[in-house]
C-alpha positions as CSV (number, residue, x, y, z in Angstrom):
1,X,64.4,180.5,183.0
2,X,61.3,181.3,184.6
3,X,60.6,180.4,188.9
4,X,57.0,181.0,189.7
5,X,55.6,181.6,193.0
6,X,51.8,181.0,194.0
7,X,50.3,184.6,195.0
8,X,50.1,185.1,198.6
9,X,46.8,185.3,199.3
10,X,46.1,181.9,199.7
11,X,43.3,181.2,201.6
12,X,42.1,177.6,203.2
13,X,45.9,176.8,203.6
14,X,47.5,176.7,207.6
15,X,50.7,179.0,207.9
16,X,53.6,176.3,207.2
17,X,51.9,174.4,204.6
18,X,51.2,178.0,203.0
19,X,54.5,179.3,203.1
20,X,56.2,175.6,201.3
21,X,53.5,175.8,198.4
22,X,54.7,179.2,197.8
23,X,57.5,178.0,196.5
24,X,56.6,175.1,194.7
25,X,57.8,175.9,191.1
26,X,55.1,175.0,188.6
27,X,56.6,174.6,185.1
28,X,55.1,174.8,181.2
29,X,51.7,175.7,182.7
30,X,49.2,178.2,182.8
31,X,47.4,177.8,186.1
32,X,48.2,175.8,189.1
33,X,46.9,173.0,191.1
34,X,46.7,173.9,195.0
35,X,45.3,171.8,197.4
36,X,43.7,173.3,200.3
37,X,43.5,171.3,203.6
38,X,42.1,172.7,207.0
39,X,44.2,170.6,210.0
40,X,40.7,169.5,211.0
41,X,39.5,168.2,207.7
42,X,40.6,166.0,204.7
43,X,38.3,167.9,202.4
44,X,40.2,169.5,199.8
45,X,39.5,171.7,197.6
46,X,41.4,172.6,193.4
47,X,41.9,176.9,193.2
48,X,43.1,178.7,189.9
49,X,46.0,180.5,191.5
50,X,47.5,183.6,189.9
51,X,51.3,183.3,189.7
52,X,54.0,185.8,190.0
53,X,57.0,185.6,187.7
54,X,60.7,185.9,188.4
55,X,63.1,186.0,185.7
56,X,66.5,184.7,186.7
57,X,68.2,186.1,183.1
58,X,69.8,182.5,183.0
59,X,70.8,180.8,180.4
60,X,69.4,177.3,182.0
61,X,70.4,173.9,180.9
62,X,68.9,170.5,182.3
63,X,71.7,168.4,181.9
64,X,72.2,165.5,180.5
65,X,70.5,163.0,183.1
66,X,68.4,165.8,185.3
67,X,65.2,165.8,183.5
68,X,63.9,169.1,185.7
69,X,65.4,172.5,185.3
70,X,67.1,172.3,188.9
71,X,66.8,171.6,192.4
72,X,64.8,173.0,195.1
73,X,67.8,173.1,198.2
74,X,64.8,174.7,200.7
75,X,62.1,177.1,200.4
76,X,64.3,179.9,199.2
77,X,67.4,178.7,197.4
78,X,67.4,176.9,193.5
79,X,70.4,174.9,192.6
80,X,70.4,174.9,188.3
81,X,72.7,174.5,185.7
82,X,73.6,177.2,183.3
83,X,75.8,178.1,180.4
84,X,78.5,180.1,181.5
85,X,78.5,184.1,179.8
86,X,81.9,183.0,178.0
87,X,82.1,183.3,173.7
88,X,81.1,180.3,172.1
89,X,79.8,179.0,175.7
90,X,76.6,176.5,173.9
91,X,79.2,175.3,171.5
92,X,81.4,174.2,173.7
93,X,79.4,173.1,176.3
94,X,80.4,175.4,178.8
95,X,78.5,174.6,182.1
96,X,78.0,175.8,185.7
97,X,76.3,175.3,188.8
98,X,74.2,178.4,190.2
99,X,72.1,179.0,192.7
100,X,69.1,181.4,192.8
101,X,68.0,183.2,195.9
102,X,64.0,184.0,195.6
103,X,64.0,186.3,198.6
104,X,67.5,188.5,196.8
105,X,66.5,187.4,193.4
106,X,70.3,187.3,192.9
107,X,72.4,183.9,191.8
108,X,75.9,183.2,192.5
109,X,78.1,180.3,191.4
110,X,78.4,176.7,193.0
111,X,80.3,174.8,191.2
112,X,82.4,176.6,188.3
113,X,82.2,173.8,185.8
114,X,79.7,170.7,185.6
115,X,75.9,170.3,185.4
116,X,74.2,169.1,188.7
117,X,72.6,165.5,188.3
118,X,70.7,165.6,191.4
119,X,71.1,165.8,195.4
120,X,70.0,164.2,198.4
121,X,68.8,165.8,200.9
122,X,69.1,163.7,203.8
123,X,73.2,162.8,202.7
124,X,73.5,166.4,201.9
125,X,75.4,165.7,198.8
126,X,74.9,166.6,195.2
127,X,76.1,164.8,191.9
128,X,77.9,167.2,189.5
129,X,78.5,165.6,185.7
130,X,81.6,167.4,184.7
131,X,82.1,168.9,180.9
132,X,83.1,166.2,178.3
133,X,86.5,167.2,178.3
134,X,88.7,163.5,176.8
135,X,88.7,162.4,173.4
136,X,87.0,159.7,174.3
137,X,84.7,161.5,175.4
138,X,84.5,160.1,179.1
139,X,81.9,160.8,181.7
140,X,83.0,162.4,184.7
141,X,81.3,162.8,187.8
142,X,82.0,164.6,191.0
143,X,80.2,164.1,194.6
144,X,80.6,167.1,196.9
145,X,78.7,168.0,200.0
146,X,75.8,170.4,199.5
147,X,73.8,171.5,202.3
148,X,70.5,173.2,202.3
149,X,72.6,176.9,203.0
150,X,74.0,176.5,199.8
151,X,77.2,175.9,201.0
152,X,79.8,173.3,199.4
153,X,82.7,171.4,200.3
154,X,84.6,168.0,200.3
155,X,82.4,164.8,201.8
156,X,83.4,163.5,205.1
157,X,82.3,159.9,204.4
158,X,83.0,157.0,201.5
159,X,80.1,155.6,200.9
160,X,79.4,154.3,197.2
161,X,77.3,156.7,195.8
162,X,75.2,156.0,192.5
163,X,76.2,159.5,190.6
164,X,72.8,159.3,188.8
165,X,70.7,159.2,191.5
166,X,72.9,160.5,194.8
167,X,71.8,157.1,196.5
168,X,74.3,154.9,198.1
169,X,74.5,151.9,195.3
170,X,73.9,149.6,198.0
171,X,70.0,150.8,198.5
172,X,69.4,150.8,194.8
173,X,66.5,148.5,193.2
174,X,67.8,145.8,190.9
175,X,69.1,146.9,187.9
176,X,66.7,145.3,185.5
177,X,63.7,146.3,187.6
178,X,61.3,148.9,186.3
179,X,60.8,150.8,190.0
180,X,59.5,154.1,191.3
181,X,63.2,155.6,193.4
182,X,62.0,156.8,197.0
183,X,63.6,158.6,199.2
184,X,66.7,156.6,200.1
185,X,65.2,155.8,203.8
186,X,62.2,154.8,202.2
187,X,63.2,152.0,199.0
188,X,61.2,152.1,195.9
189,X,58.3,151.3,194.5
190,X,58.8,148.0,192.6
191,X,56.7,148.2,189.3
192,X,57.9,144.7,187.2
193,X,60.7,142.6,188.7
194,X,64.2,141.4,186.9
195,X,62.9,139.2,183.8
196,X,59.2,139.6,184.7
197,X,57.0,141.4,182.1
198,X,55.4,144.2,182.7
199,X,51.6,144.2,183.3
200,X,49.9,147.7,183.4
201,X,46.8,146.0,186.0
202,X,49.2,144.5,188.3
203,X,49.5,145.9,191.4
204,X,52.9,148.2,192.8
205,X,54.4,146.6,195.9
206,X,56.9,149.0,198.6
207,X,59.8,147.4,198.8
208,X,60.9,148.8,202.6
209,X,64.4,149.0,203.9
210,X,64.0,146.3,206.9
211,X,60.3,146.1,206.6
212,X,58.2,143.2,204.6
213,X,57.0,144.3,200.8
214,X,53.9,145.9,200.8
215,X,51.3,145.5,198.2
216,X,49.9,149.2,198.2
217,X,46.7,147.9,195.8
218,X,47.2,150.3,193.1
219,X,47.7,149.3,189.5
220,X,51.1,149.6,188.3
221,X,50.5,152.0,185.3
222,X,48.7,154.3,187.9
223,X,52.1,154.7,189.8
224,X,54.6,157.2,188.1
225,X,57.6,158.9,189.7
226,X,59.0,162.3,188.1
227,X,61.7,163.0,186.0
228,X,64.4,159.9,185.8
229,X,61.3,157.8,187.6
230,X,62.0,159.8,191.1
231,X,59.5,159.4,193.7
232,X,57.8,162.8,194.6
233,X,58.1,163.0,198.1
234,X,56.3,165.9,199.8
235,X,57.6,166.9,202.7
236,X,55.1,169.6,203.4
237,X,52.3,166.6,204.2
238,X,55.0,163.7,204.4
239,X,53.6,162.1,201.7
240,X,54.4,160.8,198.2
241,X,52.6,162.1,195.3
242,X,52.1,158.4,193.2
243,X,51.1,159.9,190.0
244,X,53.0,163.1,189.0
245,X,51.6,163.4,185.7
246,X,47.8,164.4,184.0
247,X,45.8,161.2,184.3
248,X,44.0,162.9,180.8
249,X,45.5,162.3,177.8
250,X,47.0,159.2,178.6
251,X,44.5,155.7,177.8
252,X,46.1,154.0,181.0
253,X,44.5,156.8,183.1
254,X,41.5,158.0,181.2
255,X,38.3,156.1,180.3
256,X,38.1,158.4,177.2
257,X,41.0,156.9,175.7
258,X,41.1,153.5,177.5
259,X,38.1,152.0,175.5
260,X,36.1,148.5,176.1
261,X,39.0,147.3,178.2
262,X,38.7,150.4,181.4
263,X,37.3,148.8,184.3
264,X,37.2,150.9,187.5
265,X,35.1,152.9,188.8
266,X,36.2,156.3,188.1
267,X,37.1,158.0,184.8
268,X,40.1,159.4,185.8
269,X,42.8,158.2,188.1
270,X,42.6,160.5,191.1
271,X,46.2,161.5,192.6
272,X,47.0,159.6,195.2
273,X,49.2,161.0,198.4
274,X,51.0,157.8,200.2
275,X,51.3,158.0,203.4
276,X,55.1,157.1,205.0
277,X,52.2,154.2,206.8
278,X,51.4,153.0,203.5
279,X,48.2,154.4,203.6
280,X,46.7,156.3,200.7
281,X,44.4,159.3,200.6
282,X,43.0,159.5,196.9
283,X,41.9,163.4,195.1
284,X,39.4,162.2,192.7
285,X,38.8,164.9,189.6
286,X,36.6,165.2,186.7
287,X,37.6,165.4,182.9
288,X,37.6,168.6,181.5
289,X,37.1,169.0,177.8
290,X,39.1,172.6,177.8
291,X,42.5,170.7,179.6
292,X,44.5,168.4,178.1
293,X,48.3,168.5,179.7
294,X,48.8,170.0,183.0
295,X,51.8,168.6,184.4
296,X,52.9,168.9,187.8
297,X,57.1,169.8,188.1
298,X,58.9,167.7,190.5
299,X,59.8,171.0,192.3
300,X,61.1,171.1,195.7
301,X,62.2,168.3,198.2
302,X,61.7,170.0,201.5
């Protein structure tokens, strides 16, 4: 397993925002994409950004429901599953929870058997999936306290808690809904409601805890979360990132591949950054022949 860190001279970029996209870890690509913002200006700006390597020497597994190879805790500390260094460890699916210190470039052990699912940040709790271990071959799952130190221990509350998504099951969206999961304080995007088909020009409403829906006028297959259809909330400009993936390559978000029927006004689907207002701000790019898959990793949720 490889963490990346952007190179420090980073220019365009004021000191705190600097210091979070330093840590951002950029996965399976080649160059990065880092927006530049001045505090008195929206302009922003797409760098090539060389990128220091740090090889953990770990053995890293994603898990059976985390689609990412861990979990950004804060700007220093990587929570990731690994296979332990036991005989016959991959065969027998022999799992633990480490976590990675970027500044030590050390890792010690979490949790001694399990793969982490995921963890929210504002509960301070973390889903571990333990190792198959029945005949039947039963899922177990364990919720524990995890803070942002690293530190574990027993929860304090008993909340319900949805083990796939470290939500409280109360807050979830229906279960037949195809929706965008925010932030638990924040709802989800609702894509295609229970029983109603999914239509790619229709428009994405907010559904807001204690708040009326709000239509957020972009097209539903111009909204995509990360991973296990995770919002990617930003908390380095408070915003969520609507599109995580490359709009090329794709014939919902490219007028190359989208034919007769493309109808807006840009050739690409610019990433959009929504607001915690609902307002958007939109980064419009151009197709380039020489890129066809940059991805962006769902990284840290600061």
């Amino acid at each position: 397993m490889a963490a990346q860190r952007l190179n420090q001279k980073i220019l365009s970029i004021n000191p705190r925002m600097k210091k979070l996209i330093q840590r951002l870890l950029l996965i399976s690509t080649s160059w990065s994409l880092v927006f530049s913002a001045q505090a008195d200006t929206p302009k922003r700006k797409i760098e090539n950004q060389k990128l220091e390597i740090f090889d953990t020497g770990l053995d890293v597994r994603t898990g059976r429901e985390l689609s990412v190879s861990g979990i950004w805790l804060s700007n220093d500390l990587f929570a990731v599953t690994t296979v332990k260094d036991l005989p016959d460890a991959v065969k027998n699916h022999l799992l633990e929870v480490r976590l990675v210190d970027w500044r030590t470039k050390t890792s010690r052990v979490l949790v001694e058997d399990g793969d982490i699912v995921c963890w929210n940040p504002e509960r301070q709790i973390a889903s571990i999936q333990k190792t198959y271990s029945s005949p039947t071959g039963d899922i177990k799952f364990d919720i524990i306290h995890l803070d942002a130190q690293g530190q574990v221990s027993a929860r304090s509350d008993h909340v319900e808690i949805s083990p796939y998504f470290c939500q409280a099951t109360a807050s979830l969206p229906p279960r037949d809904s195809l929706s965008i999961l925010l932030r638990e304080p924040d709802g989800y995007i609702d894509r295609a409601a229970p029983g109603e088909p999914y239509k790619g020009e229709k428009t994405a409403v907010w559904m807001r805890p204690g708040q009326a829906p709000l239509d957020i006028k972009v097209r539903v297959d111009e909204v995509r979360g990360a991973g296990n259809n995770i919002g990617n909330y930003l908390s380095y400009s408070q915003k969520y990132l609507l599109n995580t993936w490359d709009s090329q390559g794709n014939s919902d978000t490219d007028r190359r591949l989208g034919g007769i029927g493309w109808n807006r006004p840009y050739d690409l689907t610019p990433y959009r950054l929504m607001a915690l207002d609902g307002s958007i701000e939109e980064i419009r790019l151009h197709a380039s022949p020489g890129l066809c898959c940059l991805r962006w990793s769902r990284g840290a949720r600061w």
